[in-house]
Every structure is written in C-alpha cells, then in structure tokens.
C-alpha positions as semicolon CSV with decimal commas, in nm:
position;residue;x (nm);y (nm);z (nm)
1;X;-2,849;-2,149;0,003
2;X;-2,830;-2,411;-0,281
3;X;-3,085;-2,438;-0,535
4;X;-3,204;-2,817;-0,495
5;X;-3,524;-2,833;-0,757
6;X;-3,506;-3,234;-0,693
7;X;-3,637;-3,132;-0,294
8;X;-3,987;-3,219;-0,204
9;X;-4,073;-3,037;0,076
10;X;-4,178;-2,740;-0,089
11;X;-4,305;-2,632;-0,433
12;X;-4,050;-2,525;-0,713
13;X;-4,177;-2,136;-0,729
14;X;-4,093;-2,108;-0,361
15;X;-3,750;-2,289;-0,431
16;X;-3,698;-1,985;-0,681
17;X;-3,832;-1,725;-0,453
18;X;-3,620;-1,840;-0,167
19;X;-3,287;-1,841;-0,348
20;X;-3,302;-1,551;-0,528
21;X;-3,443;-1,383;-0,191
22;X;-3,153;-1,517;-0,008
23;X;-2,889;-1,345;-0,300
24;X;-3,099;-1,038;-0,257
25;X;-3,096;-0,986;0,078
26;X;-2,769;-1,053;0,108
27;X;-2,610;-0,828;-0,117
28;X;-2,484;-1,057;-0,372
29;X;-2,715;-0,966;-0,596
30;X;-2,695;-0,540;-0,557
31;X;-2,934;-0,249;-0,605
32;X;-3,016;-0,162;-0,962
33;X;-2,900;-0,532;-1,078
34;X;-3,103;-0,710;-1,366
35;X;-3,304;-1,021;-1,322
36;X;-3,260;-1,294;-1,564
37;X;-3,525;-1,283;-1,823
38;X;-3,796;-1,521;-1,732
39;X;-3,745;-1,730;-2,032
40;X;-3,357;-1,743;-1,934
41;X;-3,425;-1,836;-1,605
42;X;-3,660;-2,116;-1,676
43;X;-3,405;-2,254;-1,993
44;X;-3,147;-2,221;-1,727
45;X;-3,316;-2,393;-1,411
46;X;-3,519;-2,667;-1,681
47;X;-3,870;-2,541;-1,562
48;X;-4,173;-2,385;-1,718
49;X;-4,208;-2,010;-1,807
50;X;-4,502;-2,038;-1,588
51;X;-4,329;-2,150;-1,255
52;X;-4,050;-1,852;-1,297
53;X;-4,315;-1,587;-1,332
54;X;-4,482;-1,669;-1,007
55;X;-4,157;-1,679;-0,819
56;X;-4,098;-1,338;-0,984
57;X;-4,460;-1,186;-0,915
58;X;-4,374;-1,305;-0,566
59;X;-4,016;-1,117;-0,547
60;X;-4,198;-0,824;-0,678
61;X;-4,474;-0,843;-0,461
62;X;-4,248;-0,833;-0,124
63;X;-4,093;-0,550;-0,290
64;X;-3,723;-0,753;-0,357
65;X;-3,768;-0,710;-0,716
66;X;-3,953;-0,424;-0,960
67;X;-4,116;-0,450;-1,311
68;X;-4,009;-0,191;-1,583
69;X;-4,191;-0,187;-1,891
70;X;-4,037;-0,331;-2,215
71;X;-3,707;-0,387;-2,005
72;X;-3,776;-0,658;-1,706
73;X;-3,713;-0,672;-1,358
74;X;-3,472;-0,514;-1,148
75;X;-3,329;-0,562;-0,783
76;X;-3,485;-0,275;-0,576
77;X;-3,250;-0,272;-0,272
78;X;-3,527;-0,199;-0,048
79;X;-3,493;-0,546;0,099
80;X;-3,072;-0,459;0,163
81;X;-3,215;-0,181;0,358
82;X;-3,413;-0,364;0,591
83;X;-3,145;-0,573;0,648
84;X;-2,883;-0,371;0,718
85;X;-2,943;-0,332;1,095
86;X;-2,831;-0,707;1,150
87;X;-2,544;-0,698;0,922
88;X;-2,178;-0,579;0,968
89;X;-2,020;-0,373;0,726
90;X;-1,704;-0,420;0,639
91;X;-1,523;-0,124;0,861
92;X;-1,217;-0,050;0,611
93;X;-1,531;0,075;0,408
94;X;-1,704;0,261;0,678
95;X;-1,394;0,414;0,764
96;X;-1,283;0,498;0,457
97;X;-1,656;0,696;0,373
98;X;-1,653;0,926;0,732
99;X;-1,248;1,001;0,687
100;X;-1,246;1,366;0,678
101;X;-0,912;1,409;0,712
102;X;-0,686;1,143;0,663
103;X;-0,333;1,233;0,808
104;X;-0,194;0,818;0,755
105;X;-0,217;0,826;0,372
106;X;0,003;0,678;0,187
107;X;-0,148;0,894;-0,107
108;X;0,015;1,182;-0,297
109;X;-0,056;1,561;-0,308
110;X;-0,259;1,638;-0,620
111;X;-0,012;1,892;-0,709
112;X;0,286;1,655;-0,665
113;X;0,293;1,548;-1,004
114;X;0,320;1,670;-1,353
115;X;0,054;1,409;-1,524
116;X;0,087;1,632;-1,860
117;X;0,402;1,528;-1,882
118;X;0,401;1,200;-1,800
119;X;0,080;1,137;-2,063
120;X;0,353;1,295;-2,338
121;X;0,635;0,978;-2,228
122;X;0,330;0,709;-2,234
123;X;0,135;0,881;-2,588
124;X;0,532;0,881;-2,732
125;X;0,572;0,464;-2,580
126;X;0,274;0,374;-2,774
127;X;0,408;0,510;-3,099
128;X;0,656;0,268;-3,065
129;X;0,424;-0,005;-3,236
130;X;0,730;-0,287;-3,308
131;X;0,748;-0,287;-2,910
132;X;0,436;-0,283;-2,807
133;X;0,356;-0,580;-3,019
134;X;0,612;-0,814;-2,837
135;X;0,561;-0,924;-2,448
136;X;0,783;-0,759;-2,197
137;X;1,117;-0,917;-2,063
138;X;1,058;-1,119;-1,726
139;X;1,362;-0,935;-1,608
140;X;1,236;-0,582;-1,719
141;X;1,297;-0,430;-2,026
142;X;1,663;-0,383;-2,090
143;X;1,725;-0,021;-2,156
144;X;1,529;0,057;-1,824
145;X;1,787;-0,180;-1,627
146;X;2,054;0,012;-1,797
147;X;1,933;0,347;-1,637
148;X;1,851;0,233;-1,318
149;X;2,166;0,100;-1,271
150;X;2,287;0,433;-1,323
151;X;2,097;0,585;-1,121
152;X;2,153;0,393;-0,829
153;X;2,552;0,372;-0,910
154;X;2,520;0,772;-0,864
155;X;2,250;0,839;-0,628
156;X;2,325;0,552;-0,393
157;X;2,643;0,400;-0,445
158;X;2,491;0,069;-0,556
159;X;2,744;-0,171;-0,710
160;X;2,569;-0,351;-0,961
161;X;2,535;-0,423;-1,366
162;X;2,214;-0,410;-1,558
163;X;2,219;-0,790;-1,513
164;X;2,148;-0,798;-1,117
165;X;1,831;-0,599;-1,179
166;X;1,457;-0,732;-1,157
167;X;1,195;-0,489;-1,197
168;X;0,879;-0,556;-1,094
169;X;0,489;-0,421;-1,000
170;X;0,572;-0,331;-0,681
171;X;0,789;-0,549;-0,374
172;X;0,525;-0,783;-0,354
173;X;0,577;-0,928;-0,684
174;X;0,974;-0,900;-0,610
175;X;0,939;-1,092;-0,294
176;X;0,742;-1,354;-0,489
177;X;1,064;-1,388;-0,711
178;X;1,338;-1,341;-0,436
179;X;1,142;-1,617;-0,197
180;X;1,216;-1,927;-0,383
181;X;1,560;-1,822;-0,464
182;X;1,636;-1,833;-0,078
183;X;1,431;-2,099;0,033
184;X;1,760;-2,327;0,181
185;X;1,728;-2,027;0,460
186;X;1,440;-2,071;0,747
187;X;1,401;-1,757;0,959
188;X;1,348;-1,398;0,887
189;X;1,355;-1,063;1,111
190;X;1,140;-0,766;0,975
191;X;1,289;-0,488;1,168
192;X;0,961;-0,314;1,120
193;X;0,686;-0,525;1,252
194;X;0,422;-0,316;1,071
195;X;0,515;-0,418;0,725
196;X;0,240;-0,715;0,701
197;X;0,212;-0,708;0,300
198;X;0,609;-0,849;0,355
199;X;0,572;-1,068;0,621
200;X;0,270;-1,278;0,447
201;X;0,445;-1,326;0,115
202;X;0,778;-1,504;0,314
203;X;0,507;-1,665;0,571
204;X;0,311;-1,802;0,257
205;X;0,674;-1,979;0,103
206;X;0,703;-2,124;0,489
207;X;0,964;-1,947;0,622
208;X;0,915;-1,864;1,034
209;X;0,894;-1,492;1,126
210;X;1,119;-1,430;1,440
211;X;1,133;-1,115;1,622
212;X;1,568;-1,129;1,748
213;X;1,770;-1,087;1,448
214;X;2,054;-1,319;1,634
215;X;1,768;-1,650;1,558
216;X;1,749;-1,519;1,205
217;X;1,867;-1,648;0,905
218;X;1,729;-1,323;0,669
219;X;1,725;-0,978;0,817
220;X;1,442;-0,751;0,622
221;X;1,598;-0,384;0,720
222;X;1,489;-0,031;0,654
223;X;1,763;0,145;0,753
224;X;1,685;0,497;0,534
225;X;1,363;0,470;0,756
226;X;1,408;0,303;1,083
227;X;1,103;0,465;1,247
228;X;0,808;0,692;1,228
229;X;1,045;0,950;1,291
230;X;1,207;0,880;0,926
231;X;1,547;0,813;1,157
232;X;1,792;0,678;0,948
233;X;2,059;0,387;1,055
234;X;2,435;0,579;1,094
235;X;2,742;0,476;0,842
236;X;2,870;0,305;1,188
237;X;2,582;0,136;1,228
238;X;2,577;0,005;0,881
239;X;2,920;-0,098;0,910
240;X;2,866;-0,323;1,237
241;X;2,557;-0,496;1,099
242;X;2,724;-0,569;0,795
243;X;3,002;-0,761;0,946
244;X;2,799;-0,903;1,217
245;X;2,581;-1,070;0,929
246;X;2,859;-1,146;0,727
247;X;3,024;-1,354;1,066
248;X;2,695;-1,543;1,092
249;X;2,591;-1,578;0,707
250;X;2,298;-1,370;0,728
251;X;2,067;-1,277;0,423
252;X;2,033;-0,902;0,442
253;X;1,689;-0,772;0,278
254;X;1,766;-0,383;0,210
255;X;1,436;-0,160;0,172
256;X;1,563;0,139;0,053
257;X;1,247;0,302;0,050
258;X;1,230;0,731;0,151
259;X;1,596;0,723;0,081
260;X;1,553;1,079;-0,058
261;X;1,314;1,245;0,145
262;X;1,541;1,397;0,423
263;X;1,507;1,702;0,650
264;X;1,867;1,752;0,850
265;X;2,098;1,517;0,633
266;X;2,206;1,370;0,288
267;X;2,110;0,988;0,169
268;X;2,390;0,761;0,325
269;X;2,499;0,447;0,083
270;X;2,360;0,201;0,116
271;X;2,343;-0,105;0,278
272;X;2,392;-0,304;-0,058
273;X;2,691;-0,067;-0,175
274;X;2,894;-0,041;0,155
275;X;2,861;-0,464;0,156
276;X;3,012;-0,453;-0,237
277;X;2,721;-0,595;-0,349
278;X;2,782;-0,911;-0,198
279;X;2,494;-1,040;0,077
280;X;2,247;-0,772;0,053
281;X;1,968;-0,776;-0,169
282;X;1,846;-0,413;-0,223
283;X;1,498;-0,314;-0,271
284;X;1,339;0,048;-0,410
285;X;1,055;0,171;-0,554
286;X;0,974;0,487;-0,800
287;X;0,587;0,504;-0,684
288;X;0,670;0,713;-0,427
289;X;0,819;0,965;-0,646
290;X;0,571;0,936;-0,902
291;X;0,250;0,817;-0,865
292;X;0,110;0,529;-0,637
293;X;-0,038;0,400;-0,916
294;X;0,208;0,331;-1,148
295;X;0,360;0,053;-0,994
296;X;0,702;0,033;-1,079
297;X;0,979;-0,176;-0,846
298;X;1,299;-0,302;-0,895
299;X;1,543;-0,565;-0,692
300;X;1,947;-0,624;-0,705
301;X;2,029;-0,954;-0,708
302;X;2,373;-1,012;-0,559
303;X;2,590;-1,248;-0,831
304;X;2,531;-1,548;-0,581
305;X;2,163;-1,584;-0,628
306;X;2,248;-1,486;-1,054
307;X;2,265;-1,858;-1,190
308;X;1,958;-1,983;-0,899
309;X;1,776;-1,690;-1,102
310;X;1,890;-1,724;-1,461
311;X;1,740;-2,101;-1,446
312;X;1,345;-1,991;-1,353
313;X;1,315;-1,652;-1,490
314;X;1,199;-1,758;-1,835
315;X;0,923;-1,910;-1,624
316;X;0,803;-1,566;-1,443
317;X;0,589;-1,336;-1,670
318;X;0,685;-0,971;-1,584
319;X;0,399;-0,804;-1,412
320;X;0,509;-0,423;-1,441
321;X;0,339;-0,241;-1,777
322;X;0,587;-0,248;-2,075
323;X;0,446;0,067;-2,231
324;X;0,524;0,217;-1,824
325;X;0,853;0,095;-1,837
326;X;0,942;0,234;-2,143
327;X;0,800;0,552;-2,033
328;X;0,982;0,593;-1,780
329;X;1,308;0,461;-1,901
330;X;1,294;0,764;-2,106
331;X;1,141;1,002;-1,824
332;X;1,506;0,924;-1,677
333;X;1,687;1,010;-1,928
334;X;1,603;1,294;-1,970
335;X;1,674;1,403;-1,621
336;X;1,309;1,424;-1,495
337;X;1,321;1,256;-1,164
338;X;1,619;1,500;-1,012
339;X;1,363;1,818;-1,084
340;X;1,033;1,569;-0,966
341;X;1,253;1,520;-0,604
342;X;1,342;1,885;-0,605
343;X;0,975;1,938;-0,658
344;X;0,878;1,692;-0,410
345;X;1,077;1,786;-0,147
346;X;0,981;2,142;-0,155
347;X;0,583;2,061;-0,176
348;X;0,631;1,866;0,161
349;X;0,874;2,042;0,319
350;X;0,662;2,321;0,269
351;X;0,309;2,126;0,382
352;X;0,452;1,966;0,680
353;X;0,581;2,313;0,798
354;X;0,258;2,454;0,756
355;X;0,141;2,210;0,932
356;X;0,358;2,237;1,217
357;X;0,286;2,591;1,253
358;X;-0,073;2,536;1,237
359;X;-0,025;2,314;1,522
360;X;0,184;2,548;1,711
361;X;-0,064;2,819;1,686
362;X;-0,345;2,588;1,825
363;X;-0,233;2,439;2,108
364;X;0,101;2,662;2,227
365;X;0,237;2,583;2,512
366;X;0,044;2,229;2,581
367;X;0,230;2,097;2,313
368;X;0,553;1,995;2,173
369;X;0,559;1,975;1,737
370;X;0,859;1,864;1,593
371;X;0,947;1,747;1,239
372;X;1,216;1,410;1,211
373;X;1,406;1,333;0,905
374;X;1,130;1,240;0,696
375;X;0,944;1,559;0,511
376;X;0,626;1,383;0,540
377;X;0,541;1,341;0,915
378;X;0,498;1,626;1,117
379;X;0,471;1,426;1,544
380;X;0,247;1,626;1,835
381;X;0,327;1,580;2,214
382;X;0,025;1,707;2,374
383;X;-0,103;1,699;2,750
384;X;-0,414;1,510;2,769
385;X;-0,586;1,278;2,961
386;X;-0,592;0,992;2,676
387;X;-0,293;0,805;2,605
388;X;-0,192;0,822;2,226
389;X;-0,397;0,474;2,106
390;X;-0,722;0,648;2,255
391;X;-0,669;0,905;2,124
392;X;-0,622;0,783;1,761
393;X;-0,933;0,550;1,787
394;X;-1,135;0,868;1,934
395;X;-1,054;1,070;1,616
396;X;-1,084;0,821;1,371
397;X;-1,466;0,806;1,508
398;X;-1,497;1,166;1,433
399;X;-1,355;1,153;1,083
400;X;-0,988;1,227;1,188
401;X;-0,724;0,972;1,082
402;X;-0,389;0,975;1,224
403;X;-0,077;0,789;1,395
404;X;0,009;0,626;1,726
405;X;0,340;0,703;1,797
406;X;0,570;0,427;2,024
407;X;0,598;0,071;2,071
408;X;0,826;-0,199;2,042
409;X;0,881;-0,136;1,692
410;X;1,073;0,237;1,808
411;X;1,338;0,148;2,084
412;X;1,651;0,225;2,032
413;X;1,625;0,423;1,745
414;X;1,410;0,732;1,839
415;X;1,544;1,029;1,914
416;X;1,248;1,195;2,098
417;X;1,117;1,107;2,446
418;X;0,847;0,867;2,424
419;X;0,536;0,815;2,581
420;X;0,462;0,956;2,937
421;X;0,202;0,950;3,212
422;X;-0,074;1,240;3,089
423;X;0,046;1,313;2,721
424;X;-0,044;1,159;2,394
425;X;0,209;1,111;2,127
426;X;0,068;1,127;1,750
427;X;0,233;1,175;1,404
428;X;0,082;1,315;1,099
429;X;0,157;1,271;0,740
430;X;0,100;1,593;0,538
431;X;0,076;1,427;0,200
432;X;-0,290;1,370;0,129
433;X;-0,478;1,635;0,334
434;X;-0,491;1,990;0,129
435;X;-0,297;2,267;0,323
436;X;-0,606;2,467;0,332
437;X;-0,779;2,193;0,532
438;X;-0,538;2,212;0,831
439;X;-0,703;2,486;1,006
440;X;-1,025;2,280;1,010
441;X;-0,862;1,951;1,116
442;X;-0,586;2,089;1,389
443;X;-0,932;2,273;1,496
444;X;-1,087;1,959;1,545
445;X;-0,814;1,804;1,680
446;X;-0,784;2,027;1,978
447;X;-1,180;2,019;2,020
448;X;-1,089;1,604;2,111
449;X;-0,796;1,687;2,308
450;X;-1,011;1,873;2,549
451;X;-1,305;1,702;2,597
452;X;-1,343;1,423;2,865
C-alpha cells in the first residue's frame, strides 16, 4: 500500500490507519517496534496533530498498536498473530527452529577450536596501530601471501610465488575476481552440481552452465572431494584430465577444498602443481580449519591471467579483514595450523567413529555403516520401505536433518553400491551434533525407519 493523502475517497485518518495497519499486519513493522511520535508523524506526512492521533486511537483501539505512559506507542504483535494462519513462513526459518539434530552442517564442533588463542593473534594485530591505520592490499596483505605460498609449496606441491596469490572473504568474492579475467571463455562444467553459490556467480557474468565437460570451455573440479563419500580423483586420473584439457585448451577451476581431512590415504598434489602451474587455477580455504566465520580464501593465478589481473586490481577493494589476515599470517608461522589439523582430525575421526558404532549398535544386522575418505561423514544402508529422499524429508519433519545419498552427481566415482529396491542410503556429518546426542538421534532414527 502507498500512502496517497491527495485521494478523495476516504478521509486522511483512515489513510493513516490503513497504511500503518497494512505495515503491521504484515510484519514490516515487528512486535515491540516504536511508533513515530505523533508530532513526527504529522511534520512528516504535512497534517495536523489532531488527524494522527485519531488514526493512532484507532490502531490502538483494534489492538495493532498500545499506549505506554511518558514513552508512546508501540506495535503489539497481536495483529501478526491473527494473521499468521494465512501467511507462509519462510521454511529455511521453520526448519532451522524444529532441527534437533542437524547431521548436514557445515558448522564446527565447539571444541574444535582454540578461540583463546586465536583472541591472543587478533589482541597482538591490533597493537600494531601503523597497520591498522592504512587499508588492506586488494591482493592480500603481503607477508600472508608469502606464507601461504609456503604452505602450499610444502603441503600441496603448489608451484607458485607470492605474486599469483589473491586472498579473499571466501570463493565467492574470488570468483567475482577470477570471472572477468576469463570472460573470452563461454561454457563451464561444475563437476558437482550441488555447488549453487558457484554456479550463480559465473551464471551472473553470462557464462552458460553445461553438464559434459567435452562442450566446456572451464572445468570447475573437486578432485580432493569428488563425492559424498570424500573419494578423491587418483594421480592417473589427474594426469589424463590434465592432458585431455591441455589438448582442447580447457580452463581448469581446482577446489581444493577437504584436501586434509583423509581416512585411508595421504593428500595427492594437486591438480595446479602436477599441471606446473600452468592452466589450473587453484582454489582453498582456511575456514574449514578454523572457524566458519572467519572468512579467509585465497586463489593462484596462473602467470597467463598475471598482466589481465595486474591492470584491474587497484580497482577491487579487498574484502577479507586486515587485522584477520595479519592474525593469521602470524598463527602460521608459528606452526599452529599443523597441531589445529592434528587436532581436527582426531576430534572427527573420533566423532564419526562414535557415531558409526552408535549406529551399529542400533540397527545390527539391517544395516550396513561405513566411513569414506572424508572424517566427517559417517553413510547408513538400511532396509526400509522408503527410498533414501523419503526418508530424509520424513526426518527433517521430525527434527532430524540429514543426507540423500546417490544421483547423477555420484557415478563413476563411488565406491559403494548405490541405491537398491527396499533400502535407503543416507550420510551423516558428525561435525555439529554433540557426541552425547547420538544415542538420542540414531534412537530416533530407527523409531522412522520402522514405522509405516
């Protein structure tokens, strides 16, 4: 509704009462919200005192509005209420209040991180008052590109100098950078079609999604995760893509994300390092093995898209924290992240056994539980008489939140039997859900297994 005071048809008062009616009942003004001040109101609309108060008294007297003393009038909420039967609620809210047990968080453990020691790296970065007074580099701050590369050169055979490195608030913000740069290539493949926060940046810069890497000009690849499983892509494998895109002059997009989070097997090199460097940009991310919310990313460059990259960067403000960056710069040289990984990988190696035994002891011999590379996903093979996507939807209705395994998105990668005729197939991450909750949700779990 738009306020029209010039309209005829009805008196002004009722013009007020209607609109700020409509914004009540509709939430846009909420519960506990404070009315303008009649004298605001009629200074603001350019009618008397006299014409406000009655559209008030009116509000007030159908209960959308209250009257406290020496203070003014307040949304109730009462009218919200009434409403609320003919209204949707947004159900990424709803869900998100009944979750009981959320086994598809991307969330951390609240033991998975030392945040004492962290607060010491950011109190010590904000000593640092000459740096903290300047912006941050678009590229990232140097001495944080410096140790990165490092780390990378070491932990994943990267070839790279401090110069090919972007960092970033996350691959979002790096794909926002990396788009343009490309943008003489049409087509891209995401080999996992569940990554939409990718696919809408490059739709966005108007290049076509297409699902056969052989029509693609870009390949976006995951190879330290290639499925739910946590599989990851073989050194031969590697190899073979590498020259095939090299034959056909194929971008390749690495997202090296997981890459140390194995069960049976040490990280492989990467994409970006087996290629030289050349043809591969190479994404990563430390949120994963810090917290989610500090958002730190960074991107290689290879030297080819350098100069396309040198001429706009002065035009990009750098959207990670400077006061982060210099935390953490420091948080790595001191050797920090090998003991957080150690750490890590025991907390969730530990939690998705317990898990799996948990499982095991509730539903035996009905079930297979098996653990893949990743240490976060524990997957159940049960006998029942829903298939695994009614399954899912059935337990998210009773608070239960967890994964459908299969699809399109697993062939030729998994290395477990999928789906068949009277078994579901689900996958659980251990990270969010306290160990001493599993008894309650595996408990529940195997109440909605059996019932028809």
């Amino acid at each position: 509704m738009k306020l029209d005071l010039n309209a005829a048809q009805t008196t002004r008062y009722l013009q007020v009462y209607d609109y700020y009616k409509e914004l009540i009942t509709t939430g846009r003004l909420a519960e506990g919200i404070k009315m303008p001040s009649i004298r605001r109101c009629a200074q603001q609309l350019g009618l008397s005192r006299t014409t406000v108060e009655t559209a008030y008294l009116c509000l007030a007297a159908d209960g959308y509005i209250i009257s406290r003393p020496q203070s003014g009038y307040y949304v109730t909420g009462r009218a919200v209420r009434k409403t609320a039967g003919n209204t949707t609620q947004n159900t990424h809210e709803v869900s998100a209040q009944t979750i009981r047990y959320n086994f598809t968080s991307n969330n951390v453990d609240a033991d998975s991180f030392d945040f004492n020691l962290w607060r010491r790296y950011i109190k010590n970065t904000l000593r640092q008052d000459g740096k903290m007074l300047t912006y941050g580099e678009p590229q990232g701050e140097y001495e944080l590109r410096e140790v990165i590369c490092k780390y990378v050169i070491n932990k994943r055979n990267a070839v790279c100098r401090p110069e090919n490195i972007v960092v970033g608030a996350g691959s979002q913000a790096l794909m926002n950078i990396l788009c343009p740069l490309i943008k003489r290539r049409k087509n891209v493949c995401f080999h996992d079609s569940r990554f939409a926060q990718g696919m809408v940046i490059f739709e966005d810069y108007g290049f076509t999604l297409v699902k056969n890497r052989e029509n693609a000009d870009i390949l976006y690849m995951t190879p330290s995760h290639m499925t739910s499983l946590g599989d990851v892509m073989n050194v031969e494998k590697r190899l073979a893509m590498l020259k095939e895109c090299a034959e056909h002059d194929r971008l390749i997009i690495e997202d090296d994300y997981d890459n140390e989070f194995r069960y049976f097997s040490k990280p492989i090199p990467c994409l970006q390092g087996l290629a030289g460097g050349d043809n591969v940009v190479y994404l990563s991310t430390f949120s994963k093995l810090l917290l989610p919310s500090i958002r730190l990313s960074f991107m290689i460059l290879p030297d080819a898209l350098l100069p396309l990259y040198e001429e706009k960067k002065a035009l990009y403000n750098q959207t990670a924290s400077k006061s982060e960056q210099l935390a953490l710069c420091q948080f790595l040289r001191d050797g920090h992240l090998e003991s957080q990984i150690r750490k890590l990988k025991r907390l969730y190696t530990n939690k998705a056994k317990a898990l799996s035994a948990e499982l095991e002891r509730v539903f035996g011999d009905n079930a297979s539980i098996y653990m893949g590379e990743s240490v976060f996903l524990v997957h159940l093979k049960v006998k029942c008489q829903m298939n695994s996507k009614q399954l899912c939807e059935k337990a998210q209705r009773h608070g239960l939140s967890v994964f459908a395994f299969g699809g399109k998105e697993e062939k030729g990668y998994a290395q477990i039997v999928h789906a068949q005729s009277g078994y579901a197939h689900i996958a659980l991450s251990c990270c969010e859900v306290p160990i001493t909750e599993f008894p309650n949700a595996v408990a529940l779990l195997k109440k909605l297994v059996e019932e028809n």
